[in-house]
N, C-alpha and C positions, 0 to 999 in steps of 0.2 A: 585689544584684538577684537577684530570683529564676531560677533554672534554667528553670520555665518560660514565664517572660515572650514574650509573642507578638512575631510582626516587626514593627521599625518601620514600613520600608515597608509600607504595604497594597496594593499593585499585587499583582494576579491572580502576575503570574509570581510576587515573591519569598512568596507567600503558598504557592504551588503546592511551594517547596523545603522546606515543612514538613509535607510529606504523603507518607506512604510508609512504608515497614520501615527503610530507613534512615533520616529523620528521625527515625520514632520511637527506634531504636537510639540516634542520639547523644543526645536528649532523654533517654533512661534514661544513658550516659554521664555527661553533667552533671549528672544528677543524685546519680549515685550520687558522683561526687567531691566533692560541695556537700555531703551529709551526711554522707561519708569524713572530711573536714576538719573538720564538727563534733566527732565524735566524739572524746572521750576517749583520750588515747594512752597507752599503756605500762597496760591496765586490763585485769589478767584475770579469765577469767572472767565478762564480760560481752560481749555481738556485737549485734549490731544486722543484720538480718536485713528481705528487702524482700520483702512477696509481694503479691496484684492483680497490676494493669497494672503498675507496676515490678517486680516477681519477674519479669514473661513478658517484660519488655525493652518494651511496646507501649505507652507511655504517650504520650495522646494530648495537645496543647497545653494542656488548662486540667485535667488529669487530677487527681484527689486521690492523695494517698499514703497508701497500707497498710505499716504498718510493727511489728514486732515488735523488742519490748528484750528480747531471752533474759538469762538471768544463773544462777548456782549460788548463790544464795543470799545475793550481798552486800551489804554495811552499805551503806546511800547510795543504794539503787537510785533511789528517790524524787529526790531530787536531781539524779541522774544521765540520770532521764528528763524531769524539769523543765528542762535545760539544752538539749536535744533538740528536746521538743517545742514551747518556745516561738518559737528562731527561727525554724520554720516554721510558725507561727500568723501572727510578725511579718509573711514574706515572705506571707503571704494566700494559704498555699497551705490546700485542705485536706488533712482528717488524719484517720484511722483508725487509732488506736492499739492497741495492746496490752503490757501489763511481765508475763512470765510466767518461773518457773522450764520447763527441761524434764519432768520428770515433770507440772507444770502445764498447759502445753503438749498434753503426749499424751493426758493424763483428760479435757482438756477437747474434743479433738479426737474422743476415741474415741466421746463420747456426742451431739457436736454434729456432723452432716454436714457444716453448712456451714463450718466451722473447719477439718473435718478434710481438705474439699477444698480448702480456702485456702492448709494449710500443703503442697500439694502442689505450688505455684509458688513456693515460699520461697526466696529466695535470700540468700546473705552478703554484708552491705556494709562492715560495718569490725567492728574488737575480735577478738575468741577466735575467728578462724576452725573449730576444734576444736569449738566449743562448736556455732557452727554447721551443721558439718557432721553431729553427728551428731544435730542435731533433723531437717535432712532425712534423711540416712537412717532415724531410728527412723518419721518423721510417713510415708514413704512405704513402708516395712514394716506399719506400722499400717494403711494405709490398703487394703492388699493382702489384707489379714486379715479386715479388719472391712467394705470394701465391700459385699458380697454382703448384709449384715445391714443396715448403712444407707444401700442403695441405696431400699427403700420411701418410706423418710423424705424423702430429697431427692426421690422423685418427685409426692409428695405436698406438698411445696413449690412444687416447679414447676408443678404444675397450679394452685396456689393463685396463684402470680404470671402465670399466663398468663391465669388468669380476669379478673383483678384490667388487665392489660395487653394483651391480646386477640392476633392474629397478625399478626406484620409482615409476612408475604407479602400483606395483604390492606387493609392500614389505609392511609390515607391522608396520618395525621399521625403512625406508628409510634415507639415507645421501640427507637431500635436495639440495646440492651444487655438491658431487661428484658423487652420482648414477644417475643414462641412466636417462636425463629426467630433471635434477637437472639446478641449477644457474652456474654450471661453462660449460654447452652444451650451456646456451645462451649467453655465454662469446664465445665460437666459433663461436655460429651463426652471431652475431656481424662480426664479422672479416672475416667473409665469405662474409656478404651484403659490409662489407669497400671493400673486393678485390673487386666488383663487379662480382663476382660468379653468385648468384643469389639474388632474392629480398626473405631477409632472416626473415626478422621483422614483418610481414604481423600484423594487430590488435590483433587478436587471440593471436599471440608470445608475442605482447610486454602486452596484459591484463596478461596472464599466469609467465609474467615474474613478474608484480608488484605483483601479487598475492603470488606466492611464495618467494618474498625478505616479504611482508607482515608475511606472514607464518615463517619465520626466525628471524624475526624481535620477533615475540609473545613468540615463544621458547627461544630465550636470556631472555628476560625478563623475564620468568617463573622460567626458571633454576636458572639465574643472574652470566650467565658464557657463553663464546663463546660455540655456542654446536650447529652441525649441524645436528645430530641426534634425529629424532622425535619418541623422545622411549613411550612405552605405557603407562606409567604412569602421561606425561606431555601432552596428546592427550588433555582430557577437558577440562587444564587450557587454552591451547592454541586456541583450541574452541571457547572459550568464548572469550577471549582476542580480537578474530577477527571475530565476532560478528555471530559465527557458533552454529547449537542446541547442538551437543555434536561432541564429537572424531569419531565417524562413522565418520557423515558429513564432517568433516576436512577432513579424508584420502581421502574422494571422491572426494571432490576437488585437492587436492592434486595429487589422482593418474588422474583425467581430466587435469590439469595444464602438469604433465610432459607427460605424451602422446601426446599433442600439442604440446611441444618441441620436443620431441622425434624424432614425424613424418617430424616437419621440418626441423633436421636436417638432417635424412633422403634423406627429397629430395634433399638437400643441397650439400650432399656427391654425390649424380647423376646427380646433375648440375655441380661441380664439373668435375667428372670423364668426362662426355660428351665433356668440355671445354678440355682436357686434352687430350683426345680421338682426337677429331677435331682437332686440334694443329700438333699431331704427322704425322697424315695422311696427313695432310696437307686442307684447308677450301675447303669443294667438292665445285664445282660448280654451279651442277645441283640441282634441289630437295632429298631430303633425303628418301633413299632405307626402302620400307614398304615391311616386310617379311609376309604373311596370318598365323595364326599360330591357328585358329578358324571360327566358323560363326561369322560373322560378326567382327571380333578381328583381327589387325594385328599388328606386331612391327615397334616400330620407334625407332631408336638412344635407345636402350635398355629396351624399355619402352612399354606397350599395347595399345592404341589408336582404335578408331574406326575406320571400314571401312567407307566409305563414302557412301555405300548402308545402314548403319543401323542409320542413318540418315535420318529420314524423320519426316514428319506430328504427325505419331500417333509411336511410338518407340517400338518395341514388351516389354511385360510388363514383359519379363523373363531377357531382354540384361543386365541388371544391375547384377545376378546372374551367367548368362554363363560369362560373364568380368571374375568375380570373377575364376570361376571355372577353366579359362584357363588361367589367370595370375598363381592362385595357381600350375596348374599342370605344366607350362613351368619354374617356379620360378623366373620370371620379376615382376617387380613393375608396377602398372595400373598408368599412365599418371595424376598429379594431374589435368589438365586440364578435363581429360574427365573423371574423380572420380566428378568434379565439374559438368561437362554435365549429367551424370548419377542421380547423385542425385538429379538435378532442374528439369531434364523433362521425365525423365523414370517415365512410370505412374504404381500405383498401383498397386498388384496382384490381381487377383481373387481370391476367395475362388470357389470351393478348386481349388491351383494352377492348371496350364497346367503342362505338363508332363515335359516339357521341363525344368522350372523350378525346379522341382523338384530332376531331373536329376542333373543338373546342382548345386545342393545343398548337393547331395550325393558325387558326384563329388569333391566338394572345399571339402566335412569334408576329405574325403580319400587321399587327395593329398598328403600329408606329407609332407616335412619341407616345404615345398611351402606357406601352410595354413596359419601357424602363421602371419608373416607379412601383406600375402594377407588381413586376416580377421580382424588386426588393421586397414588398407588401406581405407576397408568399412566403420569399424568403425568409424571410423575419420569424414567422410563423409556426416553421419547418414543412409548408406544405410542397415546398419543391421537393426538401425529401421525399415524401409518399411518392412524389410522382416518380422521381429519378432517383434510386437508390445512388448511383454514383457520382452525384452531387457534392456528397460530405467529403469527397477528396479533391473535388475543382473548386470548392469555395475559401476566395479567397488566396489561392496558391500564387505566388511570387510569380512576373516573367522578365529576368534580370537584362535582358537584352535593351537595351536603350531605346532602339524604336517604340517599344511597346509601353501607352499609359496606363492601361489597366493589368488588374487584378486577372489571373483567367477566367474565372467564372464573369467578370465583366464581360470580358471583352466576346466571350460566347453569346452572352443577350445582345451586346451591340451588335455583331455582326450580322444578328438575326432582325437586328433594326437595319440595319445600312443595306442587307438585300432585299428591302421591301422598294429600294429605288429602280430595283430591275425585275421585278417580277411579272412585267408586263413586255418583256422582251424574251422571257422563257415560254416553254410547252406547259410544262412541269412548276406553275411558282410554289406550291407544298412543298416539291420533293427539294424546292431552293431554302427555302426556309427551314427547314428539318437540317438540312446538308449544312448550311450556315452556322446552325445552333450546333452543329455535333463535331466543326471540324477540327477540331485542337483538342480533343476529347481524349486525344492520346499523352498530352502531356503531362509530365509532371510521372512518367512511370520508363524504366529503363528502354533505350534504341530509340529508334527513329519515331516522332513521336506522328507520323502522317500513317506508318505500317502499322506500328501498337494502335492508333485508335479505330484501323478500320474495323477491325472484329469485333470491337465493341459498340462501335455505332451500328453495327449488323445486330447486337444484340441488341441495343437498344430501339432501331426501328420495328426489330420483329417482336418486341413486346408490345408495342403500342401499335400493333395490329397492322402495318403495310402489307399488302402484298410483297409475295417473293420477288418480282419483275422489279420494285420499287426500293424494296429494301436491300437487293443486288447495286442497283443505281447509287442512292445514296453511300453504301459503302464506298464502291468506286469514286462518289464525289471524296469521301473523308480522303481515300488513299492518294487521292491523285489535286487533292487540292492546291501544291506547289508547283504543279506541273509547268503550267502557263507561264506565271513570274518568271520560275526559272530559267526555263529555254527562250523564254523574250529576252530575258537580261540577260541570260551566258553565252547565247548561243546563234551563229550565223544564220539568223533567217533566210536566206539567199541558197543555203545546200538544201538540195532533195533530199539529204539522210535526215533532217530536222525535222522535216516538215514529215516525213513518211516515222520517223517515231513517236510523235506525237498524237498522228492522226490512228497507227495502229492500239495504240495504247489507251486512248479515247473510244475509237470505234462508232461513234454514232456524232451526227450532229445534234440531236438533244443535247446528250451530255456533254460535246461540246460548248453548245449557250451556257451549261448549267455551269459551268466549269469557268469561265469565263466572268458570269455576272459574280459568281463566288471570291473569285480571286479579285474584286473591287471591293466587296462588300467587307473583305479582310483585310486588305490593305489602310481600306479607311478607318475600318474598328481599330485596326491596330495603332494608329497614331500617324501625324504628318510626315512624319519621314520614312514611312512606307510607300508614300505616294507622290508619284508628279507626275507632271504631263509627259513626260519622254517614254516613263515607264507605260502609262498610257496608251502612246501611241507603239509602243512597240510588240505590247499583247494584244490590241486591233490588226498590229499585220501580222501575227503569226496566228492569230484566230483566223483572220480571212483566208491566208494560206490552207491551213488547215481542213477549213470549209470547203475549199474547192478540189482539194484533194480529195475529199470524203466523198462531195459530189459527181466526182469526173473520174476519179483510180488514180488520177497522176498529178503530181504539183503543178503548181502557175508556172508560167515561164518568166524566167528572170528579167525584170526591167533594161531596157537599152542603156547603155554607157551615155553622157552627158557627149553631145559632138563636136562640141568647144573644144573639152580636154582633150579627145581625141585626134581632134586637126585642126583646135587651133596654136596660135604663138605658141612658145616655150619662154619662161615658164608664166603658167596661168594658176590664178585663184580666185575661186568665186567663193561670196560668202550669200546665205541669201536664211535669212533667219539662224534657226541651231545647226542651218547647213554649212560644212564648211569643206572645200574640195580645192587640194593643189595637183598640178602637173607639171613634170618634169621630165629632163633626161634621165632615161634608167640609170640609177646609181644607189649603191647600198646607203642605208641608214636616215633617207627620206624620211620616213616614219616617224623616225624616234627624231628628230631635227625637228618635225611637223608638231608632233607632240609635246616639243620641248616649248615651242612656239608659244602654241596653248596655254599651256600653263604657267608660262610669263603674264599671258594677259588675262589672266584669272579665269579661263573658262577647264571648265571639268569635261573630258569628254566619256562620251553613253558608247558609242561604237565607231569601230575605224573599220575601213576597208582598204586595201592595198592591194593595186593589180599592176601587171604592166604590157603593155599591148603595143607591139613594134618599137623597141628601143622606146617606149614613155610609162614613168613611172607614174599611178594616178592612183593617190591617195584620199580617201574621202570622210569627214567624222561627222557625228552628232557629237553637239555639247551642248552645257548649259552653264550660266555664272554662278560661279562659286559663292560669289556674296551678294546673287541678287541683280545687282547692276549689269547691263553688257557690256561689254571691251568696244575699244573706239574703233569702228570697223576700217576706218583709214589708216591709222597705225598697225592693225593687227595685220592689214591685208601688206602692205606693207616689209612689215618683217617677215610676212611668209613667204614674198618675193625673194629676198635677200636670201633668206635661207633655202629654196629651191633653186636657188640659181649658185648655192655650191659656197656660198659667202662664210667664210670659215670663221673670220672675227665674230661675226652674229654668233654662228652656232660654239665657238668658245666661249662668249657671253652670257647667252644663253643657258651654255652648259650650267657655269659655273653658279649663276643664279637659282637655277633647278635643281642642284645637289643641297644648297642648303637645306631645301626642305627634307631631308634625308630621316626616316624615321630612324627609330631606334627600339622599336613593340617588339615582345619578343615572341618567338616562335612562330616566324611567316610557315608555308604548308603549302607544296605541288606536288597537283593531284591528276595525274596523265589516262584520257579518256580517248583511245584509238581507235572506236568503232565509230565516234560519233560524228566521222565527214565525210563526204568523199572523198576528196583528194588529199587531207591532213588529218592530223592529227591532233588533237585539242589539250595544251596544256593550261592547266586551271590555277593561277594561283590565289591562297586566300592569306591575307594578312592585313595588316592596318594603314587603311590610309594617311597617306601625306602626301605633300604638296610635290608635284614633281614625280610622282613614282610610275606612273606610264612610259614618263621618257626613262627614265633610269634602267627598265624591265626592258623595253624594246631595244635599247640600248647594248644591254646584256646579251640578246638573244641574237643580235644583229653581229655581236664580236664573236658572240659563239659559232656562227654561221648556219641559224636557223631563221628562216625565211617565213613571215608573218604576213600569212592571207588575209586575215581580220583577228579584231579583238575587238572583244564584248567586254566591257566596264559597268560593273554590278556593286552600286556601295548601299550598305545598310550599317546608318549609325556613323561610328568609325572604323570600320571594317569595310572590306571587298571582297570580289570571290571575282576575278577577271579570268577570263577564257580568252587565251591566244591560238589563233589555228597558225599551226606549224607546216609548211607545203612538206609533202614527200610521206614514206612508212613510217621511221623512227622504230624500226625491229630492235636494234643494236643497244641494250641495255647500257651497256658503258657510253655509248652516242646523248641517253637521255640523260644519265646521270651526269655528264658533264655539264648540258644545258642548263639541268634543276638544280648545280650546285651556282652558276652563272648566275640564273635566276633568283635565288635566293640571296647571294651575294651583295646583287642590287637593292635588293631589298632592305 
């Protein structure tokens, strides 16, 4: 039986005794006896040597094995490693081999990084102890030598895997070994403190390191397969397993763990370069050249340090924030030493801050790519706490919504990066920047998280000294930050009710810009599939709209009808980009036929409009391709002839093509909004997307005998939130209830 064969029992406790430094310890024990006993006895000149997770002792339940056959040259090696490697193929463990002389070994170490920090965990498991001994001494003498030369190499590696694996302080479904952050950055850091680089292991590293081989350790077990990926489904086994309340709490640990790696290696890489730096130029002499590059802030060897005047008795209670602000805008790393002086004796802020502070706060959100790093630097630190006591609950907090890649407290610095690209399109770029960093400030605490945050972003801009005028404003941005999206994506730009609640509940055009560059700057932060182009352009016509209402009392006037569709032939269809417009004889279920069209030829459509003007029906949609590619506009155009022209094979074809996409998610939800048309009434539904489901819904609405002005198609992720205008009152409670059970039906 193999060494590492998991517990029979699966019960939580006896699964729980195989998690830990000492599980793992005896798990390397048995192992290393299980291939002691293969091994060859009375054979010299050959050793068998463990390095990975068995050289460091850490090997986790379903772990593979890294294994080295050193030899001096002898007859049979081949054979010798044939004997080896096969029972542990047999026992299903894996394997990572290597058969090397030592001089082999060292040549091949000294030109490959990653070899040459592999053989840095090497250890002896049976044969020529001798033999092994002095591959670890020569491979950790080599490694001391030639670090400094191929530290580039590995770090150019690792940016290559971290691009490739992104940051586990931030991901939601993270690789805990290969992502920024993960167990194989403290297998560098490691080999950084062996060259004597810098001191790479500090407590913090090595608690973060057990924690996350812990963490690895509970996911084997749960899955019962090697698996470094903490996917969402295995989050509360693994929870529990390692004595956490649920899968939140896990990722938070998780993303505090690799952020402590992270930063160290960080600093790692610039003690590094320094060493590397000084080398070239040769060791200066004298003391090391301090550039001023702030009040009180100057550079050293690449790095921000204090002046020696901002050093004294009582520290100005702002210098921990202007650091910030001028490390951000020169884009240097702040000194871990004086991030450590910062944080122990920079005293407290006032309420409401000095000016200077505050400054200095508008300053870091605007700096641009500076921020990012800068504001982990504090983070790290705890100096964001002093600044924002309510920090300790955004950091780090889960946002299980699919669109979103970050962490919340990421995604609040990004945001405050991605509005530095409109801040010259506002009145106000502070009050954009403040508004950006605060607007999600509500989540993560019970209700709507747009109305919970604004009173505390009221609290919070009135501590850090706004005025009232400003810090009224900013609230309003935090509350009304979905405004835009929403009513662009759900809602008939075309009705004067739209445009006039929008513009009432706005009230200014400041706030309208601010409101606006906002709702990009969050869409981006939030990830790619918060944003395209359609979305795009449908918050520029409801902003302009908007604008002109503000400016004049009353909305634009509606665009002229197309004059084609209005006189010319029967039936017409013009396709002319994501535009797509048919005309026909008035006849019911146009629509939903038109729709069905669509989503034959893979296009997803953003908005339909439906009117009919003298016995002609004229339907009109945005779309966009579902996978990318367009539909072949001779075909599409095509069958939309056929199908406006009453052609019933099509539309049974069609039909029956378009139901297979038929979901099956459960709990669709209509949500009926009366006030918000003029002449309808707006049903809302939200459920999960699939292929087909605009025809199947209009379809529905069309038997039920409710007549659909437009529909607005809003998808986020796999979800929707589609707004049909319904012509007429709709008073008659049993009228609607019949529709919404229609509609959900279809669904």
């Amino acid at each position: 039986m193999a060494p590492l064969a998991g517990p029979t029992d699966g019960s939580l406790e006896a699964l729980r005794e195989h998690i830990g430094a000492a599980a793992r310890t005896r798990r390397a024990a048995a192992l290393d006896a299980w291939l002691g006993a293969m091994f060859p006895s009375h054979l010299p000149g050959v050793s068998l040597l463990a390095v990975g997770g068995l050289g460091r002792r850490d090997c986790a339940p379903h772990s593979d094995l890294d294994l080295v056959l050193l030899h001096n040259g002898q007859a049979g090696i081949d054979r010798i490693a044939s004997a080896l490697w096969y029972p542990i193929w047999d026992a299903r463990l894996g394997l990572d081999h290597s058969v090397r002389t030592l001089p082999e070994a060292l040549s091949v170490a000294h030109d490959d990084v990653k070899v040459s920090l592999g053989l840095l965990d090497a250890r002896h498991l049976a044969g020529d102890a001798r033999l092994s001994a002095e591959l670890v001494a020569a491979a950790g003498d080599q490694w001391r030598r030639t670090a400094v030369r191929l530290l580039p190499q590995l770090r150019e590696l690792t940016a290559s895997r971290w691009a490739a694996h992104g940051e586990l302080a931030f991901l939601l479904e993270g690789d805990l070994k290969e992502a920024a952050g993960g167990l194989r950055d403290l297998t560098i850091l490691r080999g950084i403190g062996r060259a004597g680089v810098a001191d790479t292991m500090r407590p913090a590293v090595r608690a973060a390191d057990l924690r996350l081989l812990d963490t690895r350790d509970a996911l084997h077990l749960a899955v019962g397969r090697r698996v470094d990926r903490l996917v969402a489904q295995e989050r509360a086994t693994v929870a529990e397993l390692v004595g956490l309340d649920d899968g939140d709490a896990l990722l938070r640990r998780v993303a505090g763990d690799a952020r402590t790696v992270a930063h160290a290696l960080d600093d790692a890489w610039r003690a590094a370069d320094r060493l590397r730096n000084g080398r070239r130029r040769g060791m200066p002499s004298g003391p090391p050249i301090r550039r001023p590059v702030a009040r009180d802030v100057v550079e050293q060897d690449g790095e921000l340090v204090l002046a020696r005047t901002a050093i004294g008795p009582v520290p100005d209670p702002s210098l921990s924030l202007r650091v910030a602000a001028a490390a951000a805008t020169v884009e240097l790393p702040i000194a871990r030493a004086t991030s450590e002086w910062l944080a122990a004796f920079c005293p407290p802020l006032p309420t409401p801050w000095p000016p200077a502070a505050r400054a200095a706060l508008v300053t870091l959100l605007g700096s641009g790519p500076g921020l990012l790093p800068t504001w982990e630097t504090c983070d790290r630190y705890g100096l964001i706490d002093a600044w924002l006591p309510e920090w300790a609950r955004l950091r780090s907090l889960p946002q299980h919504h699919p669109v979103h890649r970050y962490t919340l407290d990421r995604h609040l610095v990004q945001a405050a990066f991605e509005a530095t690209q409109y801040t010259r399109e506002v009145d106000r770029p502070d009050l954009l920047l403040v508004g950006a960093f605060l607007h999600d400030v509500g989540k993560g605490l019970p209700g709507d998280h747009s109305i919970v945050g604004a009173p505390i972003a009221r609290e919070i801009a009135t501590r850090i000294g706004l005025p009232p005028a400003d810090v009224a404003t900013v609230e309003k941005l935090v509350r009304l930050h979905l405004l835009l999206p929403d009513v662009a994506t759900r809602r008939d730009l075309g009705d004067p009710v739209t445009i006039a609640t929008v513009a009432d509940a706005v009230g200014d055009v400041t706030t309208l810009d601010l409101l606006h560059a906002l709702a990009r700057a969050d869409s981006h932060a939030t990830g790619p599939a918060a944003w395209s182009d359609w979305k795009g352009r449908l918050i520029e016509d409801l902003v302009r709209r908007v604008h002109t209402t503000l400016d004049t009392g009353a909305p634009p006037a509606p665009p002229e009808p197309d004059p084609e569709l209005l006189h010319g032939d029967l039936p017409a269809v013009h396709l002319d980009g994501d535009r797509v417009a048919v005309a026909a004889a008035d006849r019911r279920g146009l629509l939903a036929a038109a729709a069905a069209c669509l989503a034959m030829h893979r296009l997803d459509v953003v908005t339909a409009d439906a009117s009919t003007v003298d016995s002609r029906a004229i339907v009109e949609f945005r779309t966009q391709p579902r996978y990318g590619s367009p539909a072949d506009p001779v075909a599409l155009a095509a069958d939309l002839r056929r199908v406006a022209a009453g052609d019933i094979s099509v539309t049974q074809r069609l039909r029956a093509r378009a139901m297979t996409g038929r979901g099956n998610a459960a709990s669709p939800r209509v949500v009926w909004h009366r006030e918000a048309a003029t002449d309808a009434v707006v049903l809302e539904l939200r459920a999960a997307d699939s292929a087909g489901l605009l025809y199947r819904v209009t379809t529905a609405l069309d038997e039920a005998g409710a007549e659909v002005r437009a529909a607005r198609i809003s998808t986020l992720g796999g979800d929707v939130v589609d707004a049909f205008y319904l012509v007429g009152a709709w008073s008659d409670a049993a009228d609607r209830s019949r529709v919404e059970a229609a509609v959900l039906g279809a669904v």
